[in-house]
Structures are given as C-alpha cells and as structure tokens.
N, C-alpha and C positions, 0 to 999 in steps of 0.2 A: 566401459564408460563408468563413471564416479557417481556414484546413486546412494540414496539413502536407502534403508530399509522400510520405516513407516511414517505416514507425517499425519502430525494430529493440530488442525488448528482450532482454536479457540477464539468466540469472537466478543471482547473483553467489552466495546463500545462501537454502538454504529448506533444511527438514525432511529431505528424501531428495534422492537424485544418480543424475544418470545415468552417469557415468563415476566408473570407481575412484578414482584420483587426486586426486580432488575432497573436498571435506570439507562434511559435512550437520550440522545440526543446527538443534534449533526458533528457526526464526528468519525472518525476509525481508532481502532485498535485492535489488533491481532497477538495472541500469544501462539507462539509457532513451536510444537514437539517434536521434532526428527531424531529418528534413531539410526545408529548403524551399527554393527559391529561387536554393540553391546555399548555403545558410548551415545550420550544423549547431548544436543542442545538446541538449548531452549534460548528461542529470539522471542524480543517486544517489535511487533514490527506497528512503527507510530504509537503517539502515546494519547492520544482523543482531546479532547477539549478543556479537558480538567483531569485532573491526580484523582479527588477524590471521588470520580467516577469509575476510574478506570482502577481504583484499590477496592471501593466497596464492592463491585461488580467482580473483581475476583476473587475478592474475599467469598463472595455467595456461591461461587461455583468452583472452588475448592483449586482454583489457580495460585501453585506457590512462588510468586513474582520474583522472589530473594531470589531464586535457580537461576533468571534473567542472566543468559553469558554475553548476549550481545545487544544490543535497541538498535533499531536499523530505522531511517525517517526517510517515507516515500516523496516527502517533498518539503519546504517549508512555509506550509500553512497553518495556521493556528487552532486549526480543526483538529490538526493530527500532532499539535508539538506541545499543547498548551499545556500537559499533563507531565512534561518531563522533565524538570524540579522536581515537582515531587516524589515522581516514582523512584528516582534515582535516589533522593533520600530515604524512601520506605528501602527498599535495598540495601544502601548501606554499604557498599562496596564498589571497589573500581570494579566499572561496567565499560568498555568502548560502545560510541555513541555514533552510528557511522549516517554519514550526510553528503552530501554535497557542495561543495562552498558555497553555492548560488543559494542555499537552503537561507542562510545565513543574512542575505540580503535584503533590504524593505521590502515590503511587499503592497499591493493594494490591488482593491478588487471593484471596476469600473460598473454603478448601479445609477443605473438614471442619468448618466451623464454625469455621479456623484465618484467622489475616492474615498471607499473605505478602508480601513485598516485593517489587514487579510495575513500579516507575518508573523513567526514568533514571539510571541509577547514580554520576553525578556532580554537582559543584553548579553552578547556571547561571555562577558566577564562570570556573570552570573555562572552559568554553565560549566565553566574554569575554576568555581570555588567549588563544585560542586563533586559526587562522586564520578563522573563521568568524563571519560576518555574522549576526546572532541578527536573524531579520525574524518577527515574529510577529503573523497577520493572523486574523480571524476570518473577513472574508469571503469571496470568491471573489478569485484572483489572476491576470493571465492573463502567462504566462512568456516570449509568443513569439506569431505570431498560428498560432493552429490550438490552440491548448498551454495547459490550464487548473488550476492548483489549487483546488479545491474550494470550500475553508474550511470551517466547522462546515455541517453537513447536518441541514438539519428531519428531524423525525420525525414520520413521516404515517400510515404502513404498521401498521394495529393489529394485524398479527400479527410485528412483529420488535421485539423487548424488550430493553433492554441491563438483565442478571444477573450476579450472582458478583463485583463490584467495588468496591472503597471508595477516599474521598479524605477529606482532610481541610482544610477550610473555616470558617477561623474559629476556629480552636482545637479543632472537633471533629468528630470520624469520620463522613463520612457516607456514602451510596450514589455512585456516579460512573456518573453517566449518560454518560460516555467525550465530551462534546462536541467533544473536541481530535481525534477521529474526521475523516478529510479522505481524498482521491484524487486520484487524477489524470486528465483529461479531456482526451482528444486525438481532433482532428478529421482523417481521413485520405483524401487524395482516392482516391478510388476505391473508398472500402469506408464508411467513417461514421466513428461517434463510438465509439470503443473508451477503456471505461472502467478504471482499474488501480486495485486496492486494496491497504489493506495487509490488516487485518484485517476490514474494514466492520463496525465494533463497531455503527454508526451503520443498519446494516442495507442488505444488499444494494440492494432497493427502494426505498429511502429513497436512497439511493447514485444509482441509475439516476436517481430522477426529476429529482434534482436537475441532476446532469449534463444533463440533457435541458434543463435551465432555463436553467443558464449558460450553455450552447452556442446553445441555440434551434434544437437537434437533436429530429426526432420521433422518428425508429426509433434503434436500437442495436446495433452490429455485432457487438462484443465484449466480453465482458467478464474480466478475468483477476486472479487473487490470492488472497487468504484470503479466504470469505466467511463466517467463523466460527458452522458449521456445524455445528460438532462438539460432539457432544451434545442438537441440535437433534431436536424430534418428529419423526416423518410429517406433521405436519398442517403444519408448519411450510417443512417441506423444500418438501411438495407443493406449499403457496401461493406459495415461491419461484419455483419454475420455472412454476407458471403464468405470475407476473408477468416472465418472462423471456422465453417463450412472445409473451407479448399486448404486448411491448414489441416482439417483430418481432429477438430477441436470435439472431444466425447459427451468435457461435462461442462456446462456453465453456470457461475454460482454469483450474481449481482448483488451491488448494494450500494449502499450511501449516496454517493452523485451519479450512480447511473439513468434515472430517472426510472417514470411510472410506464411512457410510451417505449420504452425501447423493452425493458423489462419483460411489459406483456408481449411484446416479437418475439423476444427471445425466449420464452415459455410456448410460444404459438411453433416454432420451430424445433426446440431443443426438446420439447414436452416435459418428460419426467426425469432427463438427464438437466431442466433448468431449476435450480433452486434458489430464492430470493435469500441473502441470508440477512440474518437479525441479530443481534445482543444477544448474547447467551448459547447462539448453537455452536456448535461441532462439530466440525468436519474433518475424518480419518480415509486416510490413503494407506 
C-alpha cells in the first residue's frame, strides 16, 4: 500500500488559539508536512478567512509557506477561501490550486429565514491572474503516493443531511447540497489512514467510507477538522461516533464547526485519544 512516512500538521487558523500572540477567528487553515522517501510535500489545505492571518500566524510559528507545493480547498466557503490571493501572492510562484467546480459557484448560507453571502469572495478571473494553477476535479486525486484528495464524496449515511444552504443554478436559488465538499486522505506507515477535513458538509461518515474506498484502507486511525457538528441532535452526534467507534477510529481531533455539544461526547468517549484543536498546535503522525 502507498503510505507516507511522517505527517506533521500545522494548524495555521481556526476559531480559538492556544497561544496569545496568535490570531483566532472562524475559519481553517492547515499546513500539511508529509514525508517519504526522503521527499517532502507540503500542502495548504484551505486558506481561512483572511491572508494576513494566515501569513502573520505563520510567520510566528516558523511555517515556510513559499515550500507550499500544492493548496487544496475543502469546499467553497469563505471561511476557508478568503485568504487565497493573497497567500498565493506572498508565494510567489505557480502553486496548483485544487477545488472542485462546485467550489466555484454562489454560494449562501440560510439565517433567520435571511441569505447571506457564504462563497468565495472574489471572481475566478481574479484567481487566473494570479499565481495559482485553477485545477478543478470532481473525482478522487492522488498528490503523491500515500497522499489523496478526495473529490465530491457520495452520500450514503441516512442520518448526515446537508441544511441551511442555497446556490444558484441556472438563473435560480436553489438548495446546495455542498457537492464541492472534499478532504484529505493520508496513508501513514505505522498508524493508517488519517483522514483531514474542512467542514465535512458532506458528512463525517460519508467522508470515512469514502476514504476507506480510495485508499482501500479498512480500519481508520484518525480523524481531524471541522465535522460540522454544531447545532447537530443527540441522535445525530450519537450515530456519529458510533460509526467512528465500528470504523476501529483511535484518535479524534475537533474543531472549528464541530460545535461545543458534540466535542464534549467525543472527549466523554474517546478520553485522552480526543483532542480539541486550536491555532497554533501540532499534530505529528
């Protein structure tokens, strides 16, 4: 099986920080290390809500972004895109920008009965002047051997429902079932297949099995990111960690839209194998 050697991620922007100095707000950004071989690369996976958080915040913790070989965007939200002009310019060089077309599309996010404006805040033109490589795939991509982008993810799991969203298709408003929804799949010798999300609008489970497909991994080591959570039932939460439970899942690592209620479940069950993560930590495999 095609596995990396070590993966070191880095959590450039999310919602909370664990050090002062650092700057939080709703958003992701991952800088992803895998080694193999003796050959390294380094992914942006999401670029958070803003550039100059996601540069100052790696400027403080000694992340050299210029290395950036590939940006990979877990969906088209603006939480996670809004920062990518500029990174791409602090780099400086042709980067492939990997998405999903759907990424690309209006977006809006249904509050109070209200439409807010929830997409990419720039125009794809923009993007095209820019240094960045606009690769846009639906299906599964593999970046390296061990090293997989997802692409659109079925929906199998009759208890994870993607709510609260509209697009516009054709001239008019409709539901957005998020299909631009994608992760990341890394094979790691010595522990498994550790899965990274952004949001998993596409639903956690839905997210795992897939992964388990493209890889042709059974069990699942880890899993880490937003699993948009927040706001979710009991019944919803519970079915998750069942199927996290019966997937053989070791470590669990939350954040940004997973909320507060599912979180502390997942610490009530996972104990000391659940880690909440924040701005500025670490995580080596």
């Amino acid at each position: 099986m095609n596995q990396v050697d070590r993966m070191r991620l880095t959590v450039l922007v999310e919602d909370l920080k664990n050090r002062p100095e650092l700057t939080a707000k709703h958003g992701l950004s991952f800088f992803i290390e895998l080694k193999s071989a003796g050959n390294t690369t380094n992914l942006l996976m999401d670029t958070g809500p803003s550039a100059d958080i996601v540069l100052q915040n790696a400027l403080k913790l000694n992340i050299a972004l210029k290395k950036v070989d590939s940006i990979v965007l877990s969906h088209g939200h603006y939480d996670h895109t809004s920062g990518l002009l500029g990174v791409l310019k602090y780099i400086g060089k042709k980067v492939p920008v990997i998405a999903h077309p759907d990424a690309l599309e209006p977006k809006f996010a249904v509050r109070k009965k209200r439409l807010k404006k929830a997409g990419i805040p720039f125009q794809v033109s923009e993007l095209g002047k820019s240094s960045g490589i606009l690769t846009l795939k639906r299906g599964p991509t593999s970046k390296a051997p061990g090293i997989w982008v997802s692409g659109e993810i079925k929906r199998a799991s009759p208890f994870e429902k993607v709510k609260g969203f509209k697009t516009v298709r054709r001239g008019k408003l409709v539901k957005d079932y998020m299909p631009d929804d994608q992760a990341l799949f890394v094979v790691v010798k010595g522990k498994g297949l550790v899965v990274v999300t952004g949001c998993a609008h596409a639903g956690l489970i839905n997210t795992i099995k897939q992964a388990q497909k493209v890889t042709g991994s059974s069990g699942v080591y880890a899993v880490i990111g937003g699993f948009h959570l927040a706001g979710a039932s009991a019944g919803r939460i519970n079915a998750t960690i069942e199927e996290l439970q019966n997937a053989g899942v070791k470590v669990v690592m939350p954040c940004h839209c997973t909320g507060k209620k599912a979180i502390t479940k997942f610490s009530k069950v996972f104990g000391k194998n659940c880690n909440q993560l924040r701005t500025g930590n670490v995580v080596t495999f």
